[in-house]
C-alpha positions in Angstrom: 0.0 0.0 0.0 2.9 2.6 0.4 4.3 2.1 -3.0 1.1 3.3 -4.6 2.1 7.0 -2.7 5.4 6.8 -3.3 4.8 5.4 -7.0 2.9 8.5 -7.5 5.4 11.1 -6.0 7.7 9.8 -8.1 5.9 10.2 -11.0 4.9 13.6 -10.3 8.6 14.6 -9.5 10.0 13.3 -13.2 7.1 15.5 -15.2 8.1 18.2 -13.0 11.9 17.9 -14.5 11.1 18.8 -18.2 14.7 19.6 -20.4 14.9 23.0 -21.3 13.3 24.0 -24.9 16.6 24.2 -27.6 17.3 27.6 -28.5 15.7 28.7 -31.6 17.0 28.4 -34.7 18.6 31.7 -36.4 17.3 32.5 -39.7 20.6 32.8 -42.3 21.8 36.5 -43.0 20.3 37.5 -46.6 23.2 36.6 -49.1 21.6 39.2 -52.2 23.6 42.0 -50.4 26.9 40.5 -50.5 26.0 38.7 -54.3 25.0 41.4 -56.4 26.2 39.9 -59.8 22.7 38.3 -60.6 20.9 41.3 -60.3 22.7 43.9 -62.0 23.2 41.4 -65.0 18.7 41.1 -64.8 18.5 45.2 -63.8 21.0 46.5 -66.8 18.7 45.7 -70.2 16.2 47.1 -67.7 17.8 50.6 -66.9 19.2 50.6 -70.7 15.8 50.1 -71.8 14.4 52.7 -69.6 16.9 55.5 -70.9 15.9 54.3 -75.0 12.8 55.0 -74.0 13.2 58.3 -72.2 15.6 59.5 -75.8 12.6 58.5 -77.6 10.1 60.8 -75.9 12.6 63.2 -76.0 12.8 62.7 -80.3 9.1 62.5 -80.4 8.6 65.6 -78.6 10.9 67.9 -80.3 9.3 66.5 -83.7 6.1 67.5 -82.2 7.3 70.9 -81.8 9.1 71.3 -84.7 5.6 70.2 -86.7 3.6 72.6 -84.6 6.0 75.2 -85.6 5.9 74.3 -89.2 2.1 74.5 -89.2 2.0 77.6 -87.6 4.2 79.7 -90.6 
């Protein structure tokens, strides 16, 4: 009849003892700062692209003017 109390003490003492959660896990340091290579090779057509296009305006609005001048004389 003792062992049932003694039985449960002990039972009560070892889920009392639970191991310490692990440290959680770091997430790795972003590597696209460092590696840059990829990007400016996919961002150059992009920029070059973006300053043809800006000339073009440019063209298309001096060819306005010069046609609005034209039809003016």
């Amino acid at each position: 009849m003792k062992t049932r109390p003694i039985a449960c003490l002990l039972l009560l003492s070892l889920c009392a003892c639970r191991p310490a959660p692990p440290p959680t896990e770091r997430p790795p340091e972003p590597q696209a700062a460092r590696a840059t290579e990829l990007r400016d090779a996919i961002q150059a057509p992009i920029d070059k692209a973006k300053a043809v296009e800006e000339a073009a305006r440019k063209a298309a609005d001096e060819q306005r003017a010069a046609i609005d001048a034209a039809e003016q004389q």
